[in-house]
PyMOL Python script that loads the backbone (N, CA, C, O; Angstrom):
from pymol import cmd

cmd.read_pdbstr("""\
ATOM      1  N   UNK A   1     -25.523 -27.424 -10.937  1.00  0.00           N
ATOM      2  CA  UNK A   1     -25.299 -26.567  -9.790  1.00  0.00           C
ATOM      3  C   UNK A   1     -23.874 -26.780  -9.281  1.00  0.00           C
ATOM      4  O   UNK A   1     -23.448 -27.934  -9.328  1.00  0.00           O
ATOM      5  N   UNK A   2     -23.105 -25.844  -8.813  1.00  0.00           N
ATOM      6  CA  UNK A   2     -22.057 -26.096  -8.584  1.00  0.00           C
ATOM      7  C   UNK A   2     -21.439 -26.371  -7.373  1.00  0.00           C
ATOM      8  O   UNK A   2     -21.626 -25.475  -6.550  1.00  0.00           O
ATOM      9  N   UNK A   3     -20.835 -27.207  -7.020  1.00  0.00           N
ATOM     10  CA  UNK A   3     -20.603 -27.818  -5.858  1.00  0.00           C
ATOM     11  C   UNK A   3     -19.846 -26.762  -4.495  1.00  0.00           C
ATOM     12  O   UNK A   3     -18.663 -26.434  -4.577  1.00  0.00           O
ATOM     13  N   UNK A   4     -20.482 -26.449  -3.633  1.00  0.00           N
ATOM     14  CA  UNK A   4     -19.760 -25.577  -2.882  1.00  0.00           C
ATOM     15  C   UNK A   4     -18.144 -25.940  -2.554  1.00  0.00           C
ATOM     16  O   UNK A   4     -17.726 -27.092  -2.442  1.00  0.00           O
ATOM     17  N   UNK A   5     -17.346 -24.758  -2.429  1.00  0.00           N
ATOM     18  CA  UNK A   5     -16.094 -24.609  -2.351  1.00  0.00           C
ATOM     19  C   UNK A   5     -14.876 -25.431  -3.313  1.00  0.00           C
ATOM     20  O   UNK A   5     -13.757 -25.909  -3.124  1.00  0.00           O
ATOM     21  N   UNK A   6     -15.876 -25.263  -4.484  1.00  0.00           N
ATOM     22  CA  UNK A   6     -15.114 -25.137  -5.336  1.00  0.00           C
ATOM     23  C   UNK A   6     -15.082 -24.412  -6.142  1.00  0.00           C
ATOM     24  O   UNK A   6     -16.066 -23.723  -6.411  1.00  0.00           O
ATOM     25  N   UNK A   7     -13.210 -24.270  -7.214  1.00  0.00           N
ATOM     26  CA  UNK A   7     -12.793 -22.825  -7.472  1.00  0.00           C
ATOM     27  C   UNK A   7     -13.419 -23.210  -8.716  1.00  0.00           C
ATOM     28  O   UNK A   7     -13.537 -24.334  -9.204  1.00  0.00           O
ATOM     29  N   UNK A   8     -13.934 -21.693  -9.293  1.00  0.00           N
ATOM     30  CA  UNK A   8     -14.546 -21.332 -10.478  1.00  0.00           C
ATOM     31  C   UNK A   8     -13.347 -21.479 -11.150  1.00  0.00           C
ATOM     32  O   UNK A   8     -12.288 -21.706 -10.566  1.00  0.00           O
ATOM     33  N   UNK A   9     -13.519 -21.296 -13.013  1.00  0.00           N
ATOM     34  CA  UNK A   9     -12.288 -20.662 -13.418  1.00  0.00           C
ATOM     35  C   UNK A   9     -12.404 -18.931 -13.635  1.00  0.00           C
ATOM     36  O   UNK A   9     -13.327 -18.185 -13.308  1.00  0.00           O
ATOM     37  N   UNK A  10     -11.416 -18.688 -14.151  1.00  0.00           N
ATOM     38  CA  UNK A  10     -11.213 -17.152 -13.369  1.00  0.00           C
ATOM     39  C   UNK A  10      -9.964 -16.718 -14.844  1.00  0.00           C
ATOM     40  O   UNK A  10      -9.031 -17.466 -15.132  1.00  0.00           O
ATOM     41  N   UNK A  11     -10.166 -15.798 -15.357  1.00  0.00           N
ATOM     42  CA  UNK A  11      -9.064 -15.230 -16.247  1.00  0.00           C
ATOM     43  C   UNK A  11      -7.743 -14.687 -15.423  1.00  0.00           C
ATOM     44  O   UNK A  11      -7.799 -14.210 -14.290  1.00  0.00           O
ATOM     45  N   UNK A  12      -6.672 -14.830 -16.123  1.00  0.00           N
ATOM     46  CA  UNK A  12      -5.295 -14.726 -15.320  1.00  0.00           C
ATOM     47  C   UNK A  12      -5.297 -13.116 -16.251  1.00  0.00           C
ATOM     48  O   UNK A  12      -5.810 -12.821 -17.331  1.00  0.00           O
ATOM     49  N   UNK A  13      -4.580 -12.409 -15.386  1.00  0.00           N
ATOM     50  CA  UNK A  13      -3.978 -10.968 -16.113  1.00  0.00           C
ATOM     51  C   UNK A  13      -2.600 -11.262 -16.289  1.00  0.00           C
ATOM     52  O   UNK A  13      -2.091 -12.129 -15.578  1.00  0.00           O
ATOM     53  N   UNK A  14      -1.876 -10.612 -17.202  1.00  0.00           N
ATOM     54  CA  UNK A  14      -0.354 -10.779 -17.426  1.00  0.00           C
ATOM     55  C   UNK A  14       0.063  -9.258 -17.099  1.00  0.00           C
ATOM     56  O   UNK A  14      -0.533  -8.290 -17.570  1.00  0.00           O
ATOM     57  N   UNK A  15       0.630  -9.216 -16.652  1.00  0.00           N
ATOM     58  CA  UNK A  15       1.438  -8.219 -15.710  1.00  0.00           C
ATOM     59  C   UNK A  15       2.724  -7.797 -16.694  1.00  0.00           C
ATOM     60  O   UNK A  15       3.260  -8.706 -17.329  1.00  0.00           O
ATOM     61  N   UNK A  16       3.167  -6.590 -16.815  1.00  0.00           N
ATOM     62  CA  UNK A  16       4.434  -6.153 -17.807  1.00  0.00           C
ATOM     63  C   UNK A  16       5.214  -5.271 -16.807  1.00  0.00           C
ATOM     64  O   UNK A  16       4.738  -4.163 -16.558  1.00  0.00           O
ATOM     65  N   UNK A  17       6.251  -5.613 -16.267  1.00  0.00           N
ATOM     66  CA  UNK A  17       7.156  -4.636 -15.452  1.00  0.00           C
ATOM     67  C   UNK A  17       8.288  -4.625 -16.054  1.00  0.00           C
ATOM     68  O   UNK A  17       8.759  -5.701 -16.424  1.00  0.00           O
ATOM     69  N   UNK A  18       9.075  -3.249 -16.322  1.00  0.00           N
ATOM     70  CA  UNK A  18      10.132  -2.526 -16.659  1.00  0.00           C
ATOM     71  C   UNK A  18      10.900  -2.139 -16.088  1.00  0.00           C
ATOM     72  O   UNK A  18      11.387  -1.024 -16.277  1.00  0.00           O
ATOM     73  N   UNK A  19      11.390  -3.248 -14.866  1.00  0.00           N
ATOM     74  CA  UNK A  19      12.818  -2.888 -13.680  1.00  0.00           C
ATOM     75  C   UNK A  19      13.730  -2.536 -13.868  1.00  0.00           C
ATOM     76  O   UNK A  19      14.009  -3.226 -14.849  1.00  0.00           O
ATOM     77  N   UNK A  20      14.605  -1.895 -13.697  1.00  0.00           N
ATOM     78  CA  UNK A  20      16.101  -1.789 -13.822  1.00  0.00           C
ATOM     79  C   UNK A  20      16.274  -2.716 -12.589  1.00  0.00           C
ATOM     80  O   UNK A  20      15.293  -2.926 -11.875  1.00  0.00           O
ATOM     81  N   UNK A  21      17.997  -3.527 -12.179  1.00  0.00           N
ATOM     82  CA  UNK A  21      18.114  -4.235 -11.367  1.00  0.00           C
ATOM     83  C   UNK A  21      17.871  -3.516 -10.209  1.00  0.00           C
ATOM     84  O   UNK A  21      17.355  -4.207  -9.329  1.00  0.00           O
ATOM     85  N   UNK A  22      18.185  -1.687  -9.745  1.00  0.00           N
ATOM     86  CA  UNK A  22      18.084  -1.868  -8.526  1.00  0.00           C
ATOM     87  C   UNK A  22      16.696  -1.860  -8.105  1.00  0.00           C
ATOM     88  O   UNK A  22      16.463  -2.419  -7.033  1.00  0.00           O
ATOM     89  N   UNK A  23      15.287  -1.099  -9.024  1.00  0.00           N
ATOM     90  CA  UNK A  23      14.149  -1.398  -8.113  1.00  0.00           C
ATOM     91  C   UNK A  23      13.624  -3.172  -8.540  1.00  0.00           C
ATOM     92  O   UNK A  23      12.512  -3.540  -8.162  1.00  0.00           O
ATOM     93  N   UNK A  24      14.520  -4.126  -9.318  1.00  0.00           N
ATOM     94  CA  UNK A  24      13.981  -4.843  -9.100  1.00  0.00           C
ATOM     95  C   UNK A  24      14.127  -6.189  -7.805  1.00  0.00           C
ATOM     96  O   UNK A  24      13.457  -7.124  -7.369  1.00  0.00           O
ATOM     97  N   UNK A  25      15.475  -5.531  -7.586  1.00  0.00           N
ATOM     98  CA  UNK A  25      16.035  -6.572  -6.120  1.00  0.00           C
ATOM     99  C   UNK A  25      15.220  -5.632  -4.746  1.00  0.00           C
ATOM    100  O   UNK A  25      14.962  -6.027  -3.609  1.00  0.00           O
ATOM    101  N   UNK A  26      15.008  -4.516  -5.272  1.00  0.00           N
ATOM    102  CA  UNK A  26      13.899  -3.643  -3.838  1.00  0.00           C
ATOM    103  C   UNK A  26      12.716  -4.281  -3.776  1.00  0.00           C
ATOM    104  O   UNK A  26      12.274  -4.487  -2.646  1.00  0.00           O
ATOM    105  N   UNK A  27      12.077  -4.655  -4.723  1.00  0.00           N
ATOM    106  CA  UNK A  27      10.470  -5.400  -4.878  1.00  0.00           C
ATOM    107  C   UNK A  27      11.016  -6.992  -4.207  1.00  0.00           C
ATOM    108  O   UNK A  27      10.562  -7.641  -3.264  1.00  0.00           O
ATOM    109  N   UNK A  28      11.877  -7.196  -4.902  1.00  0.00           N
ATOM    110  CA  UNK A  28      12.336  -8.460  -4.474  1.00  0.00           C
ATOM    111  C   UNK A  28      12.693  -8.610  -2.799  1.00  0.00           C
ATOM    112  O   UNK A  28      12.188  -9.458  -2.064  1.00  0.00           O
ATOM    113  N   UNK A  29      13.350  -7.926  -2.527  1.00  0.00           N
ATOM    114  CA  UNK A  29      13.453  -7.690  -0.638  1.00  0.00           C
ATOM    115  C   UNK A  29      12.339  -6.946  -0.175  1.00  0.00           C
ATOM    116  O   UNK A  29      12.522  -6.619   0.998  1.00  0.00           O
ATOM    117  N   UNK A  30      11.234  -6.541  -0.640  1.00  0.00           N
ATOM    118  CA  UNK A  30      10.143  -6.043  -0.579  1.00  0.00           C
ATOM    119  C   UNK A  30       9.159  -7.598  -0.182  1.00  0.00           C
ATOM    120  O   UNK A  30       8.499  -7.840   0.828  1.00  0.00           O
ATOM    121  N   UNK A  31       9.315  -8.163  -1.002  1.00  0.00           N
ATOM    122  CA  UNK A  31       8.535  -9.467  -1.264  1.00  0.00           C
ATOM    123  C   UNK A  31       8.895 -10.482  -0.017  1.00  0.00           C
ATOM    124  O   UNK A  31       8.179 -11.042   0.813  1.00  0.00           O
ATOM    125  N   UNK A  32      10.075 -10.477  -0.208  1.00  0.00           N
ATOM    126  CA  UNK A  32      10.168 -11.684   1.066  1.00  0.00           C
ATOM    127  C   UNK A  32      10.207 -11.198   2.523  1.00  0.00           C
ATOM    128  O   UNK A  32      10.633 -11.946   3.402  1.00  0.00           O
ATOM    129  N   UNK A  33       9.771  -9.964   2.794  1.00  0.00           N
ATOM    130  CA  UNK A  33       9.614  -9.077   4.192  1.00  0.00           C
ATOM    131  C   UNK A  33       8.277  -9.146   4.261  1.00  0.00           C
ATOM    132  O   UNK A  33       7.686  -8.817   5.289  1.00  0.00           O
ATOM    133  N   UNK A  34       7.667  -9.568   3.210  1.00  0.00           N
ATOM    134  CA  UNK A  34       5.998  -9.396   3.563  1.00  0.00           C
ATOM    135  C   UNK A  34       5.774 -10.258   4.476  1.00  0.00           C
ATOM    136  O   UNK A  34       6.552 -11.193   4.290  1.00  0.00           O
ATOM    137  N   UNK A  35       4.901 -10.507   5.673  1.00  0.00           N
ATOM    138  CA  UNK A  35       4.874 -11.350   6.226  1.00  0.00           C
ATOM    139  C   UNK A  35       3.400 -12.004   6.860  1.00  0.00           C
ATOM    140  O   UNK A  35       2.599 -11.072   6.923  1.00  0.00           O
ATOM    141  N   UNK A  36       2.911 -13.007   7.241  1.00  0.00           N
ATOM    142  CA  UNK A  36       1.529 -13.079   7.392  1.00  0.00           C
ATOM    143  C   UNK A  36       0.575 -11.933   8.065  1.00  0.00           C
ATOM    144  O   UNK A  36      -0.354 -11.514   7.373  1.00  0.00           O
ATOM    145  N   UNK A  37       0.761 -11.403   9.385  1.00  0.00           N
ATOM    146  CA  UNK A  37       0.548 -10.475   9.952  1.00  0.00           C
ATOM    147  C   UNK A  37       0.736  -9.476   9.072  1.00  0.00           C
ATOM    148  O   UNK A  37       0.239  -8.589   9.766  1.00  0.00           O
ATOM    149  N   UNK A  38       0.941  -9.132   8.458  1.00  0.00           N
ATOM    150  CA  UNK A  38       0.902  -8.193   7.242  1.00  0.00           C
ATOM    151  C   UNK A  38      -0.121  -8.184   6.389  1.00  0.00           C
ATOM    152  O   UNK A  38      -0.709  -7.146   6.085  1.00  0.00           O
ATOM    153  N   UNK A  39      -0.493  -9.624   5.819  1.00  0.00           N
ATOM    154  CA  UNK A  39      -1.402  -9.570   4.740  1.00  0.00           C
ATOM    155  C   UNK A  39      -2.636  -9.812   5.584  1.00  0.00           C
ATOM    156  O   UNK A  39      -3.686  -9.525   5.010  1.00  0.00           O
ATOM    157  N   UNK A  40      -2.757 -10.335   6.976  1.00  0.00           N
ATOM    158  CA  UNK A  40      -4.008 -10.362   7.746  1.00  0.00           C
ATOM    159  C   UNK A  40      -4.532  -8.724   8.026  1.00  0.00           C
ATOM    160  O   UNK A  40      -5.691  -8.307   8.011  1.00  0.00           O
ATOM    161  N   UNK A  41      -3.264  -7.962   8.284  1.00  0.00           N
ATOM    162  CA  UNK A  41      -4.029  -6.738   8.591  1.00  0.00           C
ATOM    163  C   UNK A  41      -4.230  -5.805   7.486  1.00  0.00           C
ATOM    164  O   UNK A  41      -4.670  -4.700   7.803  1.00  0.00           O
ATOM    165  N   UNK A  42      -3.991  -6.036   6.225  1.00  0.00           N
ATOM    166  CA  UNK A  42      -4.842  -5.769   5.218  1.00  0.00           C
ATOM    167  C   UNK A  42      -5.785  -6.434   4.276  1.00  0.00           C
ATOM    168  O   UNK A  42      -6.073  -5.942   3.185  1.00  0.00           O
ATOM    169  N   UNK A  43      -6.184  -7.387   4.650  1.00  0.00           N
ATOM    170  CA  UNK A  43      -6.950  -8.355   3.686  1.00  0.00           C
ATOM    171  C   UNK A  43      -8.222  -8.191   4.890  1.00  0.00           C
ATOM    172  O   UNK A  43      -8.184  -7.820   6.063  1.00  0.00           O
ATOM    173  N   UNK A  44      -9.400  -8.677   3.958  1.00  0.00           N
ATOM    174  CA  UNK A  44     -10.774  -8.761   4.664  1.00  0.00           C
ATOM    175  C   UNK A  44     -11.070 -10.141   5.054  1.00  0.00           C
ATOM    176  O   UNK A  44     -12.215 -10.421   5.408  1.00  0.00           O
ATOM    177  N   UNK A  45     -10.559 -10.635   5.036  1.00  0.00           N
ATOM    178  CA  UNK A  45     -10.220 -12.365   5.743  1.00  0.00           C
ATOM    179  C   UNK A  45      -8.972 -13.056   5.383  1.00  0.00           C
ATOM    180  O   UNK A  45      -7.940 -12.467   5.062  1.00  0.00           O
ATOM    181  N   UNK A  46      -9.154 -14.703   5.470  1.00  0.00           N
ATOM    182  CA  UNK A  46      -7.788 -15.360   5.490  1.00  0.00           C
ATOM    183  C   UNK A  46      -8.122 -15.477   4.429  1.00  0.00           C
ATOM    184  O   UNK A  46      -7.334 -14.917   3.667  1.00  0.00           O
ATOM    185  N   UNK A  47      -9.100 -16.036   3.839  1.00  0.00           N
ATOM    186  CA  UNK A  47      -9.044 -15.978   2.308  1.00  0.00           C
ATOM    187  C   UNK A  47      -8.253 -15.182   1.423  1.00  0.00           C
ATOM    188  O   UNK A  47      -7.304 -15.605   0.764  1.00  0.00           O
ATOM    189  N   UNK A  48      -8.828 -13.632   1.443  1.00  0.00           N
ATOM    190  CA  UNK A  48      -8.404 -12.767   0.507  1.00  0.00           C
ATOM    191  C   UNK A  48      -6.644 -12.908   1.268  1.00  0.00           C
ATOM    192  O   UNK A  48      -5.685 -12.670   0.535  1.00  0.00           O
ATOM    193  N   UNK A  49      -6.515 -13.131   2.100  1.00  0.00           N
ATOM    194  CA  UNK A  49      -5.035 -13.068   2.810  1.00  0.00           C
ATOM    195  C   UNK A  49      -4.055 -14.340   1.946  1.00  0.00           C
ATOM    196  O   UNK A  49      -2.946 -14.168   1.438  1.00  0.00           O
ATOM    197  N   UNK A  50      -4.716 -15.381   1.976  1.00  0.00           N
ATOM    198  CA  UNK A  50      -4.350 -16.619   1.288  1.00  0.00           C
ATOM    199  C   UNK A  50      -4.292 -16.038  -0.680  1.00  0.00           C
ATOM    200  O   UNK A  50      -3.521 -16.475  -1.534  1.00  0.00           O
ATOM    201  N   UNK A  51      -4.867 -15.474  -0.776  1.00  0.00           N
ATOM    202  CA  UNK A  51      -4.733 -14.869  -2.414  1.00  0.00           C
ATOM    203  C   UNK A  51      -3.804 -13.694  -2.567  1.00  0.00           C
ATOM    204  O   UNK A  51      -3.128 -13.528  -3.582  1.00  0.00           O
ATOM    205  N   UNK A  52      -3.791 -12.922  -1.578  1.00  0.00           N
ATOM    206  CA  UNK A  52      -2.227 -11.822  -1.654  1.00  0.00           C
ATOM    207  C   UNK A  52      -0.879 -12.810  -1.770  1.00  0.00           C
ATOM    208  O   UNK A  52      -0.053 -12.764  -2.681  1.00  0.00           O
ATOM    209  N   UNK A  53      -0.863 -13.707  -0.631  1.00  0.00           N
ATOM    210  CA  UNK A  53       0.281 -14.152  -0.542  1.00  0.00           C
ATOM    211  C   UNK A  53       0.850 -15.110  -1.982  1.00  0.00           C
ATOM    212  O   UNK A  53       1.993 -15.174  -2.435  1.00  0.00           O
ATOM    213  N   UNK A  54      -0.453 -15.813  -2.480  1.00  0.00           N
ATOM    214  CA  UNK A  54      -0.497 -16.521  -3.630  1.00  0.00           C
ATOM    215  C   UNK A  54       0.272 -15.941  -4.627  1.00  0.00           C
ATOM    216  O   UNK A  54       1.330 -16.373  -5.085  1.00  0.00           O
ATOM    217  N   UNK A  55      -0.564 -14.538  -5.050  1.00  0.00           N
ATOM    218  CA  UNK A  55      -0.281 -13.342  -5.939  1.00  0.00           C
ATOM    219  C   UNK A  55       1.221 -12.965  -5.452  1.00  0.00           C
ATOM    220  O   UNK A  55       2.057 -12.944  -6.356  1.00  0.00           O
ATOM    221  N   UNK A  56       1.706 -12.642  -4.041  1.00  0.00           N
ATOM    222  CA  UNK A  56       3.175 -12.273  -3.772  1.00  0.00           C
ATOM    223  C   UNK A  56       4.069 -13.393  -4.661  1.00  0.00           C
ATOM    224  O   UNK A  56       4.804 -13.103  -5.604  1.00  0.00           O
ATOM    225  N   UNK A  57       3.832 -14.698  -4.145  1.00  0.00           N
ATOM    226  CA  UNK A  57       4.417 -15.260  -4.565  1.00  0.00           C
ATOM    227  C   UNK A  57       4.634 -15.640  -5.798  1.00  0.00           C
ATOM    228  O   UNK A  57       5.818 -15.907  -6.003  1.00  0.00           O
ATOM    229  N   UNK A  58       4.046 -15.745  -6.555  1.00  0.00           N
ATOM    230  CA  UNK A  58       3.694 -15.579  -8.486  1.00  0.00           C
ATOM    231  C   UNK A  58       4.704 -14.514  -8.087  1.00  0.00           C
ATOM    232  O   UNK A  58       5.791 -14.929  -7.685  1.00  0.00           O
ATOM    233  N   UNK A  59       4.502 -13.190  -8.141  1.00  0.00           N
ATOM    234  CA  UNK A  59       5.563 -12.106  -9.155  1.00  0.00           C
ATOM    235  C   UNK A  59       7.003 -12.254  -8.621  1.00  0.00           C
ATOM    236  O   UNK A  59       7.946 -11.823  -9.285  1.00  0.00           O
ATOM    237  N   UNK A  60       7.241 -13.046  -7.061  1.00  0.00           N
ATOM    238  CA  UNK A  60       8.394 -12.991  -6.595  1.00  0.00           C
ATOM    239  C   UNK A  60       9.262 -14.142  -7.598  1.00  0.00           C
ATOM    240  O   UNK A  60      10.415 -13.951  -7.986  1.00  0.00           O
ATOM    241  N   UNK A  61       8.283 -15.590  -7.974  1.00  0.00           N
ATOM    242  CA  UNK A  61       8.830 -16.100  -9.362  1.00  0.00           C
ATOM    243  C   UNK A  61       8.839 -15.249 -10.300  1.00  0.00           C
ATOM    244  O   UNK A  61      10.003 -15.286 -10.700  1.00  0.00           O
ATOM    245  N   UNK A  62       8.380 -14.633 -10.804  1.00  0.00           N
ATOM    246  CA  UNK A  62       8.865 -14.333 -12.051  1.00  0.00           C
ATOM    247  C   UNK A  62       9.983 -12.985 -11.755  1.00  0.00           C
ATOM    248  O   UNK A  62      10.336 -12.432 -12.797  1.00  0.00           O
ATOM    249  N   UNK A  63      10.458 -12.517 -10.712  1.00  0.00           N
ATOM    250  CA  UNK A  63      11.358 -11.718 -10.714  1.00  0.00           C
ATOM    251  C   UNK A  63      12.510 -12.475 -10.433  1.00  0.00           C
ATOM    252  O   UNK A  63      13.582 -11.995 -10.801  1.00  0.00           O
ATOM    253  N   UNK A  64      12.508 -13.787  -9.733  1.00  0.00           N
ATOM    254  CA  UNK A  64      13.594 -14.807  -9.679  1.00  0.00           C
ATOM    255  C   UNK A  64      13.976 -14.781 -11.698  1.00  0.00           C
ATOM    256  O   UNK A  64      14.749 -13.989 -12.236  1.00  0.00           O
ATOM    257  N   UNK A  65      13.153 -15.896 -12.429  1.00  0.00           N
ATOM    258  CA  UNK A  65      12.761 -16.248 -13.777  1.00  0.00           C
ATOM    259  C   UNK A  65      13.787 -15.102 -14.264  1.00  0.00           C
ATOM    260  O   UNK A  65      14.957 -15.323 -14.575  1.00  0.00           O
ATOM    261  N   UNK A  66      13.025 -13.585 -14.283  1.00  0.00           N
ATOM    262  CA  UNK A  66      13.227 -12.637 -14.823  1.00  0.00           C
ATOM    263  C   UNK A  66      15.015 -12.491 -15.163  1.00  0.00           C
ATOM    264  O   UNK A  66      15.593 -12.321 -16.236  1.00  0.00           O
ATOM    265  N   UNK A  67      15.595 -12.650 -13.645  1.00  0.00           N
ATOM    266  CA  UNK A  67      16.990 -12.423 -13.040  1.00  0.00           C
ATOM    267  C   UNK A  67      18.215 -13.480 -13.868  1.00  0.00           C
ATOM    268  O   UNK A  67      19.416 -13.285 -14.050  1.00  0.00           O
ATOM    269  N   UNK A  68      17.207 -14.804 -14.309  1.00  0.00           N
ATOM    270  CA  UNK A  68      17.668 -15.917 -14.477  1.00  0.00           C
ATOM    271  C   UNK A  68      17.990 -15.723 -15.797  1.00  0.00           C
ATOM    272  O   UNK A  68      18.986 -16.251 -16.291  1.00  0.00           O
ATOM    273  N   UNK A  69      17.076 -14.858 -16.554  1.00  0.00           N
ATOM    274  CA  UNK A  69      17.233 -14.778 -17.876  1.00  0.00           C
ATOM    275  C   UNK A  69      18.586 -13.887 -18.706  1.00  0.00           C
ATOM    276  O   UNK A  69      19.320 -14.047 -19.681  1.00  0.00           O
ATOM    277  N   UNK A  70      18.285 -12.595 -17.305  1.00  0.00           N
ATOM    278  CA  UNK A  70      19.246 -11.334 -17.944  1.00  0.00           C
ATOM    279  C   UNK A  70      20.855 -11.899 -17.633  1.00  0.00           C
ATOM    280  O   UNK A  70      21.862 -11.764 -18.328  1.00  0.00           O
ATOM    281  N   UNK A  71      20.635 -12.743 -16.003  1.00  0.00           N
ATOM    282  CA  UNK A  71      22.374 -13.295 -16.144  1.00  0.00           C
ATOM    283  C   UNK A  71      22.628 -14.641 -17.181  1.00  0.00           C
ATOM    284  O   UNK A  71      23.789 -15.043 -17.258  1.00  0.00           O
ATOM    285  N   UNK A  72      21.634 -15.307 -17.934  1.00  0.00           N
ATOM    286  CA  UNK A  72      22.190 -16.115 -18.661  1.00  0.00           C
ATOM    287  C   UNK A  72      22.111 -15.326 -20.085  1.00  0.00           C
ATOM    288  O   UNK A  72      22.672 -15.897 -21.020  1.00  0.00           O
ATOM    289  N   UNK A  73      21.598 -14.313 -20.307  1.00  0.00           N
ATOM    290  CA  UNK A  73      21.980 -13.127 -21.576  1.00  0.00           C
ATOM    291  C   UNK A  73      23.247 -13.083 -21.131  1.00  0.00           C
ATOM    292  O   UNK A  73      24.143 -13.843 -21.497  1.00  0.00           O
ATOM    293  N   UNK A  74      23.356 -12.110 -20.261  1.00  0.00           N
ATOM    294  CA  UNK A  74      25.038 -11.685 -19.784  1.00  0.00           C
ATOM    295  C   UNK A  74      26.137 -12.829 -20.335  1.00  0.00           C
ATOM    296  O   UNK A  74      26.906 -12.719 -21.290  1.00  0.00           O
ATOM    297  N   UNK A  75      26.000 -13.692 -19.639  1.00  0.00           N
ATOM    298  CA  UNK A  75      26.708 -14.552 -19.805  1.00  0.00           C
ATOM    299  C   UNK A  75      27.035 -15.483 -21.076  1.00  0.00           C
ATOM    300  O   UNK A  75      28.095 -16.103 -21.168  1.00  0.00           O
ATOM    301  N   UNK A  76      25.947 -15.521 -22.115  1.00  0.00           N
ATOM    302  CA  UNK A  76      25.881 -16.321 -22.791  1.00  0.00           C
ATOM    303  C   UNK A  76      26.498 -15.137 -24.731  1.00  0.00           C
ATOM    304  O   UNK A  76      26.370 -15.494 -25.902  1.00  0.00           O
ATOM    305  N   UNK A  77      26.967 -14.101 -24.280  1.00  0.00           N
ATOM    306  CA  UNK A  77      26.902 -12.909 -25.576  1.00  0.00           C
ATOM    307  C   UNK A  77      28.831 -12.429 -24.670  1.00  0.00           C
ATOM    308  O   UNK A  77      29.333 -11.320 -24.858  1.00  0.00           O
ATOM    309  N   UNK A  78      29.472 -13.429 -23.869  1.00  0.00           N
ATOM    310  CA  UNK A  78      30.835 -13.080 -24.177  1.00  0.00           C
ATOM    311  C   UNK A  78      31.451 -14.213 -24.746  1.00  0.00           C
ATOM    312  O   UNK A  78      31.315 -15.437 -24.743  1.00  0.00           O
ATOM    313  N   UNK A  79      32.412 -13.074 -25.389  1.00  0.00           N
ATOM    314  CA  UNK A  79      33.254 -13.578 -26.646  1.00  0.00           C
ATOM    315  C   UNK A  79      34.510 -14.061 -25.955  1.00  0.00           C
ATOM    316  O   UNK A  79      34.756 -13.227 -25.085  1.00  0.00           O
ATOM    317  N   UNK A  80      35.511 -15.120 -25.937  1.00  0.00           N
ATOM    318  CA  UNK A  80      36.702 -15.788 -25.425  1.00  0.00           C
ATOM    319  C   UNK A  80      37.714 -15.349 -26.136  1.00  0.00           C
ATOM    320  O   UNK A  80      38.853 -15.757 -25.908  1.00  0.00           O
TER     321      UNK A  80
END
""", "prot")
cmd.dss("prot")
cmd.show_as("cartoon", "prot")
cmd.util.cbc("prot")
cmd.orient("prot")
């Protein structure tokens, strides 16, 4: 039997986005404007509120990650 309040496991989805830089710095200033009062008045408790912000924060890494990659491409394919 499983012990109350604890987390099941749960399958992760992988997410595929195709930004160009400017909608991806808009999601990105999108992301860090979200703010608690925000996810309280759309979530059906603090819970589900505590899992938006979770989820915000996951894609706001990987659009950091993402950023990290294309300027060390840039950077790493000039010739001296």
């Amino acid at each position: 039997m499983p012990t109350p309040g604890c987390l099941k496991a749960v399958k992760a989805h992988t997410l595929r986005l195709d930004l160009d830089e400017r909608r991806a710095a808009a999601l990105s200033r999108l992301l860090r404007n979200v703010t608690w009062p925000d996810l309280i008045t759309y979530a059906g408790d603090v819970e589900e509120a505590l899992l938006m912000r979770d989820a915000l924060d996951t894609i706001g890494r990987a659009l950091v990650l993402g950023e990290a990659g294309r300027i060390g491409r840039r950077g790493g394919s000039r010739r001296r």
